[in-house]
N, C-alpha and C positions, 0 to 999 in steps of 0.2 A: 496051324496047330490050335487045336481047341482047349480049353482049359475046361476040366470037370469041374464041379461044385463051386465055384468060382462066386466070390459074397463079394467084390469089390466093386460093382453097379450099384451095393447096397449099404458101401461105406464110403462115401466120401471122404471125410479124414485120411486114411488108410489111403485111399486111391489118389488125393491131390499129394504125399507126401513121396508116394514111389514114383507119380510123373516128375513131380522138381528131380528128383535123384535120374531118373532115367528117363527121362519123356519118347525115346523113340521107343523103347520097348514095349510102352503101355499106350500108343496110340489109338489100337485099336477100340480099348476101352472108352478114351476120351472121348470117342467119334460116337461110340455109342450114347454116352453123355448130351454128346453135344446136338445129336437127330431128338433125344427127350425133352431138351431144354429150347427148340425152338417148337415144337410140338407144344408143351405148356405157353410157351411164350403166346402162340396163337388163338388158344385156348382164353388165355388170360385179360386177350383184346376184346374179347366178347364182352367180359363182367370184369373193369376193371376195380369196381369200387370190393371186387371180394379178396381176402387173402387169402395166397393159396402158398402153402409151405414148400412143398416141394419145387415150386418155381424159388423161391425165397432162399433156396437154400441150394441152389443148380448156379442160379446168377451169382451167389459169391464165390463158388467153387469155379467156375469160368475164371471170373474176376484174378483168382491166384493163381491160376497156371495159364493165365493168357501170354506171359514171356515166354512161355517153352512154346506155345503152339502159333505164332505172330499170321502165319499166311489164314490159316483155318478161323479163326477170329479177328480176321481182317475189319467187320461189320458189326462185332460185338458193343464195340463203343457207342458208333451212329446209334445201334437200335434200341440202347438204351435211353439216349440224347431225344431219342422221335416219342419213344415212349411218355417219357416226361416234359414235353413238351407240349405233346397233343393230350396228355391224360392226366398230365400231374397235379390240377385241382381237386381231381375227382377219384385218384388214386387211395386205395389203400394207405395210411400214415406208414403204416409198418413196411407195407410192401415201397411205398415214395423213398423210407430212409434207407432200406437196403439198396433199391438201385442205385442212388447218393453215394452211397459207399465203396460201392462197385467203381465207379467212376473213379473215385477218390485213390482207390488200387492201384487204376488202368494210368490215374494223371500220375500218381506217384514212381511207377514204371516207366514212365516218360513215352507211352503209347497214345498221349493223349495233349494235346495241345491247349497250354493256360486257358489262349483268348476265347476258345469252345466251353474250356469247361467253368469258367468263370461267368462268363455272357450268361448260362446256363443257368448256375446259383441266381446269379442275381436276379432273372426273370422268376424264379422259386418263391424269393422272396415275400410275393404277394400272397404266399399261398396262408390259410388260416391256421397252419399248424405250426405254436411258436417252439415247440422242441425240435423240429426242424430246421426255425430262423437260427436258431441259437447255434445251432450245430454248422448250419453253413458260414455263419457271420465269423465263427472263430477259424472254419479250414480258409475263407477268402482272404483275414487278416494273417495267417501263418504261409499259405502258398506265396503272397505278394512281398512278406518279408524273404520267403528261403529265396526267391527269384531275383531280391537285389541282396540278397547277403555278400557274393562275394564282388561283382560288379554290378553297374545297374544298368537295368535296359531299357533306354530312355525310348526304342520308338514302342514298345511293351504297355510303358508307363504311361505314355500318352492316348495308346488304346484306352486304355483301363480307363484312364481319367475322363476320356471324351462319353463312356461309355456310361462311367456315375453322372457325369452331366444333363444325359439323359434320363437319367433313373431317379434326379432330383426334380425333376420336373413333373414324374410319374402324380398319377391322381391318385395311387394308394397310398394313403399315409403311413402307412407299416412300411413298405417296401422302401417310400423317400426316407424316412428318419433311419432308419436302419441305414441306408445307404451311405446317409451324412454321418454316421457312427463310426461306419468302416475309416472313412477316411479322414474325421478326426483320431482316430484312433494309431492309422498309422502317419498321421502328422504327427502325435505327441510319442510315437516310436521311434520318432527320427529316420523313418524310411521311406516319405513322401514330403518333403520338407521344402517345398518349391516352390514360384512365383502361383504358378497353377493350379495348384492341390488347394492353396489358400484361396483365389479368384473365384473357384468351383465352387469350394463352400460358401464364401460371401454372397452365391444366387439364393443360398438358403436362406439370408436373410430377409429375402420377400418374396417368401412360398407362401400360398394363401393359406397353407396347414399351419395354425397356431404353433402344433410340437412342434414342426422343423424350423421353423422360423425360431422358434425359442433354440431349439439347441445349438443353429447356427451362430444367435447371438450371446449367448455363456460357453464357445469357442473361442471371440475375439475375447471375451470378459477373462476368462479363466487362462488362457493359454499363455498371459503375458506372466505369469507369476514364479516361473520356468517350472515346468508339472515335470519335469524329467529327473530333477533335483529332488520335486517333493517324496516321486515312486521312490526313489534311492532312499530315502531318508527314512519314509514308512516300510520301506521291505526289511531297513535293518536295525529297526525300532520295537523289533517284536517282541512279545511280555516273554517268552518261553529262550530267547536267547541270554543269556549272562554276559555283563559286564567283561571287557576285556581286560582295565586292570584291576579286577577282583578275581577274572580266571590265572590271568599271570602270577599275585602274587601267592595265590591259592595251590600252585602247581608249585611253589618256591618253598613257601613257608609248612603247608600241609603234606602230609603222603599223600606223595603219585599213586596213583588209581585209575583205572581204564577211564573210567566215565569224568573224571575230570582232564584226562588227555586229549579224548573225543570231544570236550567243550573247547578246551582251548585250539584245539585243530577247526573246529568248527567259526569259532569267533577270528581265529584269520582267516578265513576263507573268506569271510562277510566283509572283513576291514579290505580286502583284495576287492574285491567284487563294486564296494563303494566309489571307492579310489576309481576306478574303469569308469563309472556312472557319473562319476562328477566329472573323470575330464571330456566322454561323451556328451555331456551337459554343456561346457564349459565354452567346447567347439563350437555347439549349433544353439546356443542360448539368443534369440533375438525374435522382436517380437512379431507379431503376424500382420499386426496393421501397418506395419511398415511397407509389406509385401503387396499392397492394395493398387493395384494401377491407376485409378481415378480416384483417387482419398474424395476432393471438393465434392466431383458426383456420385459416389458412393453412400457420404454422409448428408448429402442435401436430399437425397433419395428417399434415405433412411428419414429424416424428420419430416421429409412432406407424408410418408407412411404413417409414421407417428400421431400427426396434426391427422387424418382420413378416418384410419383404422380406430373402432376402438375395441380396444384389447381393455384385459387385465390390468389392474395399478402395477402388479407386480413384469409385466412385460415394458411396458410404458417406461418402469426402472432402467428395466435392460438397454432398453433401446437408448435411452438418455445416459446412459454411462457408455455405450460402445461412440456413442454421437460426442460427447463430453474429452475420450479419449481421442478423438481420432482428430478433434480443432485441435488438441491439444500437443499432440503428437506432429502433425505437419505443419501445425501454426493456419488451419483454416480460416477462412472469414465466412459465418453465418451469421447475420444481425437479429435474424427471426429468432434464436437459437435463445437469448437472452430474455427476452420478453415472455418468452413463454414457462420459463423455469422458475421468472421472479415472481411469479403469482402463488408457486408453491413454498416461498423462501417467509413460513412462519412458524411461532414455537410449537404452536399445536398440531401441526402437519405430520402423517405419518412417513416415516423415513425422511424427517428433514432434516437430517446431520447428513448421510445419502447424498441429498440435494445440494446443500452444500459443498462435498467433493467435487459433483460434477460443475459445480459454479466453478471453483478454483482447477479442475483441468480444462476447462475452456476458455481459461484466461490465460494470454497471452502477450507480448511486445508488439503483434500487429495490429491488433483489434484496436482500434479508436477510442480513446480513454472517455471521448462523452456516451459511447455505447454502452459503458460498464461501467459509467457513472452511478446510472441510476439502480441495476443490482445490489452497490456499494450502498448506496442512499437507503435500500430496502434494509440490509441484512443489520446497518447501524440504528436505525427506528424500531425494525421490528424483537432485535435482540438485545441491543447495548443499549438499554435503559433501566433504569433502576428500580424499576417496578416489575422487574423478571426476578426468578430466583439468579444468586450468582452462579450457577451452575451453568445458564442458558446462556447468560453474560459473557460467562469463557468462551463458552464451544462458539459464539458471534466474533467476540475478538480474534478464535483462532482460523474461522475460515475469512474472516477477514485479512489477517495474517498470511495463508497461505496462496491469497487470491494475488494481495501486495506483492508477495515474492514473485510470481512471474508478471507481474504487468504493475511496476510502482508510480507508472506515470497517472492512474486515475485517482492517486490519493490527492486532495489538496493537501497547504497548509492549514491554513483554519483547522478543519476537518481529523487533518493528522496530530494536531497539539492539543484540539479538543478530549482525544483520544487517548493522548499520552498521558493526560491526567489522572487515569485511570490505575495510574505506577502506585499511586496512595490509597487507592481504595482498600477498606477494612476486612475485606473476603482477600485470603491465599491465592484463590483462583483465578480471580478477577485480574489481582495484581500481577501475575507472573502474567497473566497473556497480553495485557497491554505491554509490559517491560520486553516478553518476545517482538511484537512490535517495534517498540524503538530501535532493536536490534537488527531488524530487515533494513529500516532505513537509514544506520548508522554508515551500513557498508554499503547500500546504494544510492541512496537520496541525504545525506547528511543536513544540506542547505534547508531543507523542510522543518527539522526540529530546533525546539529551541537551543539557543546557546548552551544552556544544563543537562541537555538530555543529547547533545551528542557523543558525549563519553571524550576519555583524553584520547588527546589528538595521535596517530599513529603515520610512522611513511609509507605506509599503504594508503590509509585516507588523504593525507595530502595527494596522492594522485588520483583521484576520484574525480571525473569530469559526467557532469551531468549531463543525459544527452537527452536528445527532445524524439517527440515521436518521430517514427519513420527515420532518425539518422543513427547512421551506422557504422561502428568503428571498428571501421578494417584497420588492422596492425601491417604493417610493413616490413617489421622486425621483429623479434621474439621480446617483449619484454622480461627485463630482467636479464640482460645477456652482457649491460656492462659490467657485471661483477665480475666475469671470465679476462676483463680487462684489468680489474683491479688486483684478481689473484696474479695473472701472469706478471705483475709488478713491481708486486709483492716476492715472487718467488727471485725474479732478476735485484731485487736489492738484497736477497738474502743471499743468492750466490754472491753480489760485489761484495758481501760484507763476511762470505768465508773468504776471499780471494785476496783479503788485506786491504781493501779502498776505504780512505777514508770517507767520510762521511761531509757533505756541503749544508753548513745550516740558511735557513733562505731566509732573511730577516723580512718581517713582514711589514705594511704601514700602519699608520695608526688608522685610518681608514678602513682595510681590510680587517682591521682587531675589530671594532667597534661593531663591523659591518655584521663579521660572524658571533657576534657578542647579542647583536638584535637578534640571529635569525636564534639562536640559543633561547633567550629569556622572551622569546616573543607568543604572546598570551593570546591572543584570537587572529582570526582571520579580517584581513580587510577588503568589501566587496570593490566591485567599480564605481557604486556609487558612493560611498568614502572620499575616494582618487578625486572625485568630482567636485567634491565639498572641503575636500581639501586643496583643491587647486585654490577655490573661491576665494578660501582663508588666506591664501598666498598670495592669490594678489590684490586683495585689500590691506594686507601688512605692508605692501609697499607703496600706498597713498601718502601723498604729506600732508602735511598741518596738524598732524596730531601732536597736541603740545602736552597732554595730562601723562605723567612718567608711568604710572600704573597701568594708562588701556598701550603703552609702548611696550611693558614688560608682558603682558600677555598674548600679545600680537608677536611678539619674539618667544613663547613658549611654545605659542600653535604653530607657528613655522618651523620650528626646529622638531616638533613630535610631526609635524606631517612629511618632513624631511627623511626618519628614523623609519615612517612607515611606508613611505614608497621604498625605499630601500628596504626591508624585509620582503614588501610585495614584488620588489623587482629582484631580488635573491632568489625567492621561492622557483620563482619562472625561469630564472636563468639557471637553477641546479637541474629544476625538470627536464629542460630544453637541454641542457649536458648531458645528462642520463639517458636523453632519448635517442642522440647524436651519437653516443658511443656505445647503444645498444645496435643504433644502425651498421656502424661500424662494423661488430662483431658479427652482427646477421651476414652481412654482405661479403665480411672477411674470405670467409671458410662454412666449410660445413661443420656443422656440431654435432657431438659424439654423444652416447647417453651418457657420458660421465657428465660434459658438458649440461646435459639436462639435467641433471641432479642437481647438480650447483645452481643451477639458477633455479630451480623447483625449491630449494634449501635458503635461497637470499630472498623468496617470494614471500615464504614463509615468516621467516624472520624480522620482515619488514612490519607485517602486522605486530609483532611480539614487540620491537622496538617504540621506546616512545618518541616522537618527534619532538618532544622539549629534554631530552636526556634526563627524566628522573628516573632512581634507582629502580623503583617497583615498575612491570613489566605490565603491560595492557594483556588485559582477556584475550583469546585467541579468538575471530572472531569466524562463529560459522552457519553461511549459511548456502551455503549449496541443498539446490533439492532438486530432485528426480525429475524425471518426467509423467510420471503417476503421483496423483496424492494419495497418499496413506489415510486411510480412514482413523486411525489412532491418533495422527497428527493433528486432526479437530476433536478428536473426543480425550485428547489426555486435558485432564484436568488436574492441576497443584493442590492438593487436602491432604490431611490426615487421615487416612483409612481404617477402617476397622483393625484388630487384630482377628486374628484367625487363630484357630483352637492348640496348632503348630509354637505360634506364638507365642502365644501366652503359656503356657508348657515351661518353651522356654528362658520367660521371663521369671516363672516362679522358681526354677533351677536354682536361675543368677540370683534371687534374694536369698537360698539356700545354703551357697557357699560361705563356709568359715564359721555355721552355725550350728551349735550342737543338736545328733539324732534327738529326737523324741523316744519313749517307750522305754522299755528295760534298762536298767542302769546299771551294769554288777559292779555289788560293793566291794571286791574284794581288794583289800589292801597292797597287795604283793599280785600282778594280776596272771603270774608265770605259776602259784598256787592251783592245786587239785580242785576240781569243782565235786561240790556234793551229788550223791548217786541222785536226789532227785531234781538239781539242774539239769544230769545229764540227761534225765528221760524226756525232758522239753523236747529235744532234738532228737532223738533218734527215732529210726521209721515206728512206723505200728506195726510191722511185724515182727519185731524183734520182743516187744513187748505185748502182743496177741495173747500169751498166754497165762500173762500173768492178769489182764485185763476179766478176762473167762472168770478167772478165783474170787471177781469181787463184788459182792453182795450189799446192798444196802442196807447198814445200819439204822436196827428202830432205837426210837426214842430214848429207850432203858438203858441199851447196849452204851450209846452215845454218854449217857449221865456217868455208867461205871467208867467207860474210858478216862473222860474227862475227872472223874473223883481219881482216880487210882494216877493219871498226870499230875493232877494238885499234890497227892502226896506223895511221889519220888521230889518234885522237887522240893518239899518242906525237909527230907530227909536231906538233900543234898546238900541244904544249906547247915 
C-alpha cells in the first residue's frame, strides 16, 4: 500500500511517536529512515570535523525507537562506539555530545552493556572539550550508583576499579584527575566504600601530576571529618528553608494558610530526610587511612617523596599532615619524620600552629621518648619563654599539652615542674595552659609533679601505676567489675533483712580501728624509698647504750610513725590487690550483661568524683580523653577576654536600661485616663488625615505676627 502525500519522512517527532505506539505498522517508514541515516553516517566519515544536522538529528531518532526495532539496529551501538573512538578528538563538539547521548538512550534501555560504555566515557575523558567532561563525569557517577542501588556487583565493581587504576596512571592530566574525582566522589557517596577504591586512590598520591597527587592527598585530609554528615547538615542548612519550630508554632498560633502549610510540609520532609543521612552516615562513618594495606610503606613512601620532590609549601603541608596522620593513626615508627618537621617548629614560621598539630599527631606510646625529646626541647625554647608575646607562650604550652597527652613518657621532671610554674604567670592565657598541663599529668604521670600541683587525691589516682616505655598493661579482668560483687550483697542482706534476720554485729580490734583510722586521715603517699629509710630508722632504734632519755623518746616516735606508715602503705596494696581479686572473680564468674556494664561504667566514674581521704567537697571530674586527630582549635584556643561585638554591646546597653525612666516627651497630665488636646492629637496621626488642613497654611509676615500676638496680650488682660 502506498501512502499519498505522506510528511512523516519529514517529521520525526510525529513519526518516532506512532512507532512507540505501533512499531509494526510503521516499519516500513523506519527502514526508510534507517537506509538515510547510514548513508549520512558514510558521508559524515569523510569530514568528521563538520556538523551535519540532519545526521544529528537521525542518530537521536534511531536512539529512541531502537527498543521497538532490536534485530534491525542490532549495530547501531557498535558504530557509534567505533565512531567515537577512532574520531572522537576530532569530532564535531555538538556532533561528539549527540552521539554521547544516543549511547546514553541505548545504555539506559539496557541494549548496551556498562563495562562498553563506560570504558568508552572514560577514554573521552582526554578529549579538550570540558562541557563534555562534565557531562560524562556526572552520567559515570549516577550509572555506577543506579548499578549498586539495590545490590551491588562486586565482579562489575572490580572491572570498573581495575579500569580507573589504569586511567590514574594515564599521562593526561585532565582525564587522571578527573578520574580520581569519580571515585572520590563515589567514596564519599557511600557507594564505593572499600579496601580497594581507597588503595586505588592512595597511587594518586605519587602521580608525577602535581593536581592528582594534591587531590589524592585532601582525600585522606578531608575524608576523615565524616563529609557524609557535613552534605546532610549543609543540604538542610539552607537560608530559603524556615525554622521548624517557628513553622509549627506559626501553623498553631497564626491562620492556616497554604503557604505556611507547604512550609511546614516541606520542613518535615527535610527533618525525614536528615534522620536517613545521619543513620547512613552513622553506619559507614570510618576513616580511610585505616583502609591502607601497607600504612609503614605507604607513609615512608610518602616522606621520602616529600624530602625528593620539591613542590609547593602549600603541598609539602599536605603531605605532612596525611604522613602526621597516619604514625598517628597506626602508631608508626619514622625517626626521619621528627627531625625534619623541628626545623620548621618556630614563631615566625608560616603555618606554624599547622606544624604543630602534625607534631602532636605523630606522637605516640611507641616512638622512643629520646626521639621526641629533642622536638619537645625545640617547642619549649623556641615558644615558652618570656620574651614572646603570651599569646605564642599559649599556643607552645598547648601543643606541648597535646603532644604530652599521647606520649607522657618524654616529659621529664625537672622539665615538667619547670613548667608547672607557669600556673602563676600574670597573662590569662599563659596560666590556663600550663594548669591544662598539670591536669594531663595529674591522671597519667601523677609521680612527675610536685606534691601541690597534684590535686586531692582521688580512688581513681590511687590506682594509677606508671608504666615504663614499651610495657604494656593487658587486663585480665574488667576493671571495675568487683562492685557487681558488692551490689549482689548488698541486695542478699536487704532480702535477710525483709525476711526478719537479725542482724550480727562483728566487733572489730583495736588494731583493725587504728589501721582504718590511718588509711582515712592518711596525708601523702609514701614511696619505696621511705620504706627504706625507715627500715634504717628501725633498726637503729634497737641499738643499746643509749642512755640520754630524749634521743630514747625520739627513736620511739620514729618507730612508731614508720610502724603507722608501712601499714597505710601495706593497706593501700592489700585493698588494691582485693579489688583486683574480686574483679577477677567476677570476670571469670559469668558473662556480663550491659546492665552489668553500666554499673561498672557508673563505679568508674565515681571513683574519680570520690575523694580518697573522705572530705565532704567532691574532686573535679577529671577529663582527659583525646581523639585520635588533633584539633587545630585545641592549640589555638587561647584564655582572654575578647572583644565585644556590636550584638553585645547592644545588649549590654539594654541591661543598663532596665527600671530606668524613657527619655523625651513627658505628658503632664494629672488624671492620665483625661482627653488629650486636639493639638496633641495631631502629633500622631498620619499626614493624610491632616493633608488638608496643611494646604490652608500660609506663612505669616512679620505685621500679621505682631497683630496676632497684640490681640493675645489683650484677651488675656481682659480675662483677668
Amino acid at each position: 500500500m502506498v501512502r499519498h502525500n505522506n510528511q512523516l519522512p519529514n517529521n520525526l517527532p510525529q513519526l518516532q511517536n506512532l512507532i512507540k505506539r505501533d512499531p509494526a505498522s510503521y516499519k516500513d517508514e523506519f527502514l526508510q529512515q534507517q537506509r538515510h541515516y547510514k548513508s549520512l553516517l558514510a558521508v559524515f566519515t569523510l569530514r568528521p570535523t563538520d556538523f551535519n544536522k540532519s545526521l544529528d538529528e537521525l542518530v537521536m531518532f534511531m536512539a529512541q525507537v531502537a527498543h521497538c526495532y532490536p534485530g534491525e539496529l542490532a549495530t547501531f551501538a557498535q558504530e557509534l562506539t567505533v565512531m567515537l573512538q577512532t574520531h572522537g578528538p576530532v569530532l564535531d563538539k555538538d556532533m561528539r555530545m549527540t552521539f554521547c547521548r544516543a549511547l546514553i538512550l541505548l545504555r539506559n534501555k539496557r541494549l548496551l552493556t556498562p563495562t562498553d560504555l563506560l570504558s568508552l566515557f572514560f577514554g573521552l575523558l582526554r578529549s579538550q572539550d570540558k562541557e563534555l567532561r562534565k557531562f560524562l563525569e556526572s552520567h559515570i557517577v549516577s550509572d555506577i550508583k543506579n548499578l549498586n542501588s539495590k545490590h551491588k556487583d562486586a565482579k562489575l565493581n572490580r572491572n570498573l576499579q581495575n579500569f580507573m587504576y589504569t586511567m590514574l596512571k594515564d599521562n593526561n592530566a585532565k582525564a587522571a584527575k578527573m578520574s580520581l574525582g569519580i571515585m572520590v566522589d563515589l567514596y564519599k557517596k557511600n557507594i564505593w566504600r572499600d579496601t580497594k577504591t581507597v588503595n586505588v586512590i592512595s597511587t594518586g598520591c605519587f602521580s608525577k601530576i602535581t593536581k592528582v597527587m594534591v587531590a589524592a592527598l585532601k582525600f585522606f585530609v578531608t575524608v576523615d571529618a565524616n563529609d557524609s554528615s557535613d552534605e546532610s547538615d549543609s543540604s538542610s542548612s539552607d537560608d530559603d528553608t524556615p525554622n521548624t519550630r517557628e513553622v509549627i508554632m506559626a501553623n498553631k498560633v497564626s491562620k492556616t494558610t497554604r503557604k505556611r502549610t507547604k512550609n511546614l510540609k516541606k520542613v518535615k520532609r527535610l527533618v525525614e530526610k536528615n534522620k536517613k543521612k545521619k543513620k547512613q552516615s552513622q553506619s559507614s562513618n570510618f576513616a580511610a587511612l585505616t583502609l591502607i594495606h601497607d600504612p609503614q610503606g605507604f607513609a615512608e613512601k610518602l616522606f621520602h617523596q616529600l624530602e625528593k620532590r620539591h613542590e609547593r609549601f602549600e603541598v609539602k603541608m599536605l603531605t605532612l599532615d596525611v604522613v602526621s596522620r597516619l604514625i598517628g593513626l597506626h602508631q608508626l615508627i619514622i625517626f626521619n619524620f621528627y627531625p625534619y618537621i623541628q626545623r620548621f617548629l618556630q614563631p615566625h614560621q608560616k603555618e606554624v600552629v599547622r606544624m604543630m598539630q602534625f607534631v602532636a599527631q605523630a606522637s605516640h606510646e611507641v616512638v622512643p621518648p629520646d626521639v621526641l625529646e629533642p622536638v619537645l626541647r625545640a617547642l619549649v625554647n623556641n615558644f615558652v619563654t618570656e620574651r614572646n608575646s603570651s599569646d605564642v607562650m599559649a599556643i607552645g604550652l598547648n601543643a606541648i599539652r597535646e603532644m604530652c597527652t599521647r606520649a607522657p613518657l618524654v616529659m621529664t621532671e625537672d622539665l615538667l615542674r619547670d613548667l608547672a610554674q607557669y600556673k602563676n604567670y600574670r597573662e590569662r592565657s599563659v596560666m590556663m595552659a600550663a594548669k591544662s598541663l598539670i591536669h594531663v599529668y595529674r591522671s597519667s604521670m601523677p609521680h612527675l609533679l610536685h606534691k601541690k600541683d597534684r590535686g586531692r587525691p582521688t580512688e581513681a589516682s590511687l590506682e594509677i601505676v606508671a608504666r615504663k616505655y614499651g610495657e604494656v598493661d593487658a587486663k585480665e579482668f574488667v576493671p571495675g567489675a568487683e562492685i557487681l560483687l558488692e551490689t549482689e550483697n548488698n541486695e542478699s542482706c536487704d532480702d535477710s533483712d525483709e525476711s526478719g534476720d537479725e542482724w550480727v554485729n562483728v566487733s572489730h580490734s583495736e588494731d583493725e580501728i587504728s589501721e582504718d583510722e590511718n588509711i582515712d586521715g592518711e596525708d601523702e603517699e609514701v614511696d619505696d624509698s621511705d620504706d627504706e629509710e625507715n627500715d634504717d630508722i628501725e633498726s637503729n632504734s634497737d641499738t643499746e647504750g643509749i642512755n640520754d632519755t630524749d634521743q630514747s623518746i625520739s627513736t620511739q616516735n620514729s618507730t612508731t610513725n614508720t610502724i603507722t606508715k608501712k601499714k597505710k602503705v601495706i593497706s593501700k596494696k592489700e585493698q588494691l590487690a582485693e579489688k583486683k581479686e574480686k574483679a577477677a572473680q567476677v570476670s571469670s564468674m559469668r558473662i556480663l550483661s550491659d546492665e552489668d556494664f553500666k554499673r561498672i561504667e557508673i563505679a568508674q566514674l565515681s571513683k574519680q568524683m570520690t575523694s580518697a581521704k573522705n572530705r565532704k567537697r567532691p574532686a573535679e571530674p577529671e577529663e582527659t580523653s583525646r581523639g585520635e586527630l588533633v584539633r587545630l582549635k585545641d592549640i589555638e584556643n587561647i584564655y582572654k577576654k575578647r572583644k565585644h561585638d556590636k550584638q553585645t554591646r547592644i545588649d549590654s546597653i539594654k541591661k543598663g536600661q532596665e527600671g530606668r525612666e524613657k527619655f523625651g516627651y513627658k505628658d503632664g497630665r494629672l488624671n492620665p485616663f483625661s482627653s488629650k488636646t486636639n493639638r496633641e492629637k495631631k502629633k500622631t496621626k498620619n499626614f493624610m488625615m491632616i493633608k488638608h488642613k496643611a494646604k490652608g497654611k500660609v506663612k505669616k509676615s512679620f505685621k500679621d505676627k505682631q497683630i496676632a500676638l497684640r490681640n493675645h496680650l489683650t484677651k488675656l488682660k481682659k480675662m483677668k
